[in-house]
One Martini backbone bead per residue (centre of mass of N, CA, C, O) as a GRO file, in nm:
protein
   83
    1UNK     BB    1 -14.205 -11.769 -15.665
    2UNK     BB    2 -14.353 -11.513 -15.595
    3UNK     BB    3 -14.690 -11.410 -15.819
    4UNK     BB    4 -14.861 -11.183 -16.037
    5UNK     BB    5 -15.112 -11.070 -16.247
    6UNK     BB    6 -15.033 -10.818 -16.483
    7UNK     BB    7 -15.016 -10.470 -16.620
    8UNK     BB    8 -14.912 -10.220 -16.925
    9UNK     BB    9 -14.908  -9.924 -17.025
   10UNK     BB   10 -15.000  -9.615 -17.102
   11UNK     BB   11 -15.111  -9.375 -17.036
   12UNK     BB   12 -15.416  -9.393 -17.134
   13UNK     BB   13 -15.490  -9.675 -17.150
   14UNK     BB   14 -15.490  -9.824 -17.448
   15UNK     BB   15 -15.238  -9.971 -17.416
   16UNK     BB   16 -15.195 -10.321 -17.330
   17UNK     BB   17 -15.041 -10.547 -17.122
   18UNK     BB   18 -14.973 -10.878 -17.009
   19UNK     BB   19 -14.839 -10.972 -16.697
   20UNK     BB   20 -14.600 -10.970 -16.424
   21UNK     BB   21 -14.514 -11.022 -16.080
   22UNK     BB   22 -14.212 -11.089 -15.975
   23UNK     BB   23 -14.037 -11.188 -15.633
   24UNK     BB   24 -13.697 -11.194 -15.617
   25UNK     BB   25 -13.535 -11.092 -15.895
   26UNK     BB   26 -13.262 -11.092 -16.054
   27UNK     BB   27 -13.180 -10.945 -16.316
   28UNK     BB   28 -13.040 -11.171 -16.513
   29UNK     BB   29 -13.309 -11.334 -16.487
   30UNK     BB   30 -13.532 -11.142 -16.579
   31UNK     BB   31 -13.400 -11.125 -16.856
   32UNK     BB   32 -13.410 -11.364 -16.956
   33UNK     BB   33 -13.703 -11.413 -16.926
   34UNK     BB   34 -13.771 -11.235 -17.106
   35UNK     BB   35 -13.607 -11.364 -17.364
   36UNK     BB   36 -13.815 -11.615 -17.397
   37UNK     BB   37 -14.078 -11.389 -17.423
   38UNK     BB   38 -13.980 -11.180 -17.623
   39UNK     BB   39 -13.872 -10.957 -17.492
   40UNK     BB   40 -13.691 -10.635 -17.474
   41UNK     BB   41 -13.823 -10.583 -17.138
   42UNK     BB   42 -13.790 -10.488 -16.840
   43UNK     BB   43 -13.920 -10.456 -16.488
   44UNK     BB   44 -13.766 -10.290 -16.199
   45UNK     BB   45 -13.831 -10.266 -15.840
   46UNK     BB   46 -13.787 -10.058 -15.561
   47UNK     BB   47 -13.784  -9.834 -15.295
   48UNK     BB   48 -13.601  -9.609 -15.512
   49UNK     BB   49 -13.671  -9.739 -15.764
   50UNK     BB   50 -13.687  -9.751 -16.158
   51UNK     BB   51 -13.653 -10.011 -16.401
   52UNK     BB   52 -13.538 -10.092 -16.728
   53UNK     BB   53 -13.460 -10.391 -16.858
   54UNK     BB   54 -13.248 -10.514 -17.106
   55UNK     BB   55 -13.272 -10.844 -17.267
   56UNK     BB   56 -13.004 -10.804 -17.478
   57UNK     BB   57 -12.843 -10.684 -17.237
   58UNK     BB   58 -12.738 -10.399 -17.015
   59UNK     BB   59 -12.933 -10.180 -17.050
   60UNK     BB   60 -13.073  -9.869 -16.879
   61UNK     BB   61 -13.356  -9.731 -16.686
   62UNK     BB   62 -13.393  -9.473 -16.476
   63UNK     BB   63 -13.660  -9.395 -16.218
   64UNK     BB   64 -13.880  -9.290 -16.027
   65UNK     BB   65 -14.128  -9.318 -15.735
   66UNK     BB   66 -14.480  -9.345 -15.674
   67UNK     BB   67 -14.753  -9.300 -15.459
   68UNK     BB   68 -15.140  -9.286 -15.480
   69UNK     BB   69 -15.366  -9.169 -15.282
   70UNK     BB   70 -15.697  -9.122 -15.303
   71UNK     BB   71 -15.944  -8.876 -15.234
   72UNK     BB   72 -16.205  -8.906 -15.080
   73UNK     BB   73 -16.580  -8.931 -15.147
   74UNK     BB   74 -16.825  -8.845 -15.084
   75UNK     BB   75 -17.191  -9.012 -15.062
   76UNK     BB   76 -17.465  -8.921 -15.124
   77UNK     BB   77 -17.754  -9.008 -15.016
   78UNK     BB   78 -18.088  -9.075 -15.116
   79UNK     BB   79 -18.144  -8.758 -15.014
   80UNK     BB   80 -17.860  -8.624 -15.094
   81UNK     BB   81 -17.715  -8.606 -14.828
   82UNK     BB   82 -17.461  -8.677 -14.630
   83UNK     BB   83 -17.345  -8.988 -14.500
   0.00000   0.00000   0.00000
């Protein structure tokens, strides 16, 4: 299965954890998985929702999500002036 390296944080991102984020993983393998690496929880993302699932048991957490995309600032050239 694809994964890729990831990160979960705070607010703040004070507090990082390193993580993984594996595609294509049914609840159930992902809570395994969870749980042999001592995790309390895991993320599972699909189009519709987020949700955290307790990895020694059946209980989740679901969520909405969306995407932001920073708008663009001009960066003005060496004279000042607009790029």
């Amino acid at each position: 299965m694809p994964w890729w390296p990831a990160a979960g944080g705070d607010v703040t991102w004070t507090h990082v954890e390193e993580s993984v984020a594996v595609v294509g993983l049914d609840d159930d393998t992902a809570r395994r998985i969870g749980a042999r690496y001592e995790q309390d929880a895991v993320f599972a993302w699909d189009p519709r929702r987020w949700r955290l699932l307790e990895c020694e048991g059946d209980h989740q957490v679901t969520s909405g999500w969306s995407v932001t995309v920073p708008v663009p600032v001009p960066v003005p050239d060496e004279r000042g002036g607009p790029a």
